[in-house]
C-alpha positions in Angstrom: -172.8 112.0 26.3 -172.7 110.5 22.9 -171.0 107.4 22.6 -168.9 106.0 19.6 -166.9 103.3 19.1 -167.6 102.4 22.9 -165.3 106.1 24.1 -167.9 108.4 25.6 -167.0 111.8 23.3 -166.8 114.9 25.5 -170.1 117.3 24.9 -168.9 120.7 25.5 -166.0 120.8 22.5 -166.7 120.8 18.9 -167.1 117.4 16.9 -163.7 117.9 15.3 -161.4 118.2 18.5 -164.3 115.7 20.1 -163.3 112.6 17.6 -159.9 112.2 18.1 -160.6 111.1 21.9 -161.2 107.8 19.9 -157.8 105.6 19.9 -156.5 105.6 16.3 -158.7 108.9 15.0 -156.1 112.0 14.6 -156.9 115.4 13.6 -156.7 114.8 10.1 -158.8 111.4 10.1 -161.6 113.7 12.0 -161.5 116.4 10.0 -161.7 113.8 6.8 -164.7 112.0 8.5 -167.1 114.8 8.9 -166.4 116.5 5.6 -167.5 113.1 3.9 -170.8 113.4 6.9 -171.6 116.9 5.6 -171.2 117.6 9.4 -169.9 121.2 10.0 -166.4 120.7 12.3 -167.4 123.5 14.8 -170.8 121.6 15.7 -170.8 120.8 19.2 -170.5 117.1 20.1 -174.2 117.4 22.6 -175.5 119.5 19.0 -175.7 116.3 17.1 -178.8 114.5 16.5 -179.0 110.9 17.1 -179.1 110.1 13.2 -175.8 112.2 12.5 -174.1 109.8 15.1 -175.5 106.7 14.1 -174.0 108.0 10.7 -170.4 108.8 12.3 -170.3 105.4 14.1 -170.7 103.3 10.8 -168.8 105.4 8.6 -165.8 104.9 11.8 -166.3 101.7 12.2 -166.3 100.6 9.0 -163.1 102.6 7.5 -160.7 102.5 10.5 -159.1 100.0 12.6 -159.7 101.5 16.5 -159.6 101.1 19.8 -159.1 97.5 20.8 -158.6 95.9 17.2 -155.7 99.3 16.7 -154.0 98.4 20.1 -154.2 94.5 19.5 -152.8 94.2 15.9 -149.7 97.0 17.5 -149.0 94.6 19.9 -148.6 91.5 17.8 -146.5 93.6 15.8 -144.1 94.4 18.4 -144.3 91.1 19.9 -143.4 89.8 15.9 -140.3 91.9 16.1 -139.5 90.2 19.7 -139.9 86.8 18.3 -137.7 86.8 15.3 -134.8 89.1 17.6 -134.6 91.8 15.0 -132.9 94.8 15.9 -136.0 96.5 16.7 -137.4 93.9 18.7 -134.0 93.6 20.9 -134.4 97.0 21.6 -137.9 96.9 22.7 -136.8 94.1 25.0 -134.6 96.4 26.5 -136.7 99.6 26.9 -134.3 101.6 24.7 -135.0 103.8 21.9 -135.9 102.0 18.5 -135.6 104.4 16.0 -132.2 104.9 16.5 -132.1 108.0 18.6 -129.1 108.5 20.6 -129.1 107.3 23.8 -125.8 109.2 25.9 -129.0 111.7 26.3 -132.0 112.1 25.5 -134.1 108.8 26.3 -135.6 109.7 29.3 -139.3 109.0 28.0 -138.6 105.0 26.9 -136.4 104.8 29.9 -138.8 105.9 32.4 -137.0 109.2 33.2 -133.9 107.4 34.7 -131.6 110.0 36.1 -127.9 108.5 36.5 -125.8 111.4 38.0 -122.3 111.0 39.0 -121.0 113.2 41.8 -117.3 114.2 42.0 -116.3 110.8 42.8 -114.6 111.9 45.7 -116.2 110.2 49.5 -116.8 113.1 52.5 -114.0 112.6 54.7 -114.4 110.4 57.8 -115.2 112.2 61.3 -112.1 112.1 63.0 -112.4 109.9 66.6 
């Protein structure tokens, strides 16, 4: 399994779909990446030779922020927003939507699929003694 950027990159599907298992590298970026390689997209990640992914690694590593450095600089940004109490930071406080979706419906994903029915409001009626 080739490794880059410490994510073990799946053999069996082409180089193209194979890259964006790497945290911050989309479709796009991929497709971008191996076009400046001169690496054919429907190559097969276990295809490569050992010098075309040497060549992948630095040319990722070099021109985009991933993995661990991606996630870490997301996080102080978020926790920025939490320290100041901007509206945005409030809200991730809460767990609500920040982009200001609606919220009557619709925010089951940031809410953790919280499901507050309300029945008739009547009670059953008490058995009779």
């Amino acid at each position: 399994m080739p490794r880059i950027a410490g994510v073990n990159i799946p053999e069996q599907k082409q180089i193209q779909i194979a890259l964006t298992y790497i945290y911050g590298i989309g479709p796009s970026s991929a497709k971008k990446i191996l076009i400046e390689m001169k690496i054919d997209p429907a190559t097969q990640a276990s295809k490569l030779s050992a010098a075309e992914i040497n060549k992948l690694k630095d040319a990722i590593e070099k021109t985009f922020k991933i993995e661990g450095e991606l996630r870490r600089e997301r996080m102080m940004n978020i926790k920025r927003l939490k320290d100041i109490g901007c509206w945005r930071g409030i809200r991730h406080i809460k767990g609500l939507p920040v982009r200001g979706q609606r919220t009557k419906t619709n925010s089951r994903t940031i809410r953790g699929n919280v499901r507050k029915t309300v029945g008739s409001g009547r009670k059953p009626p008490s058995e009779a003694t």
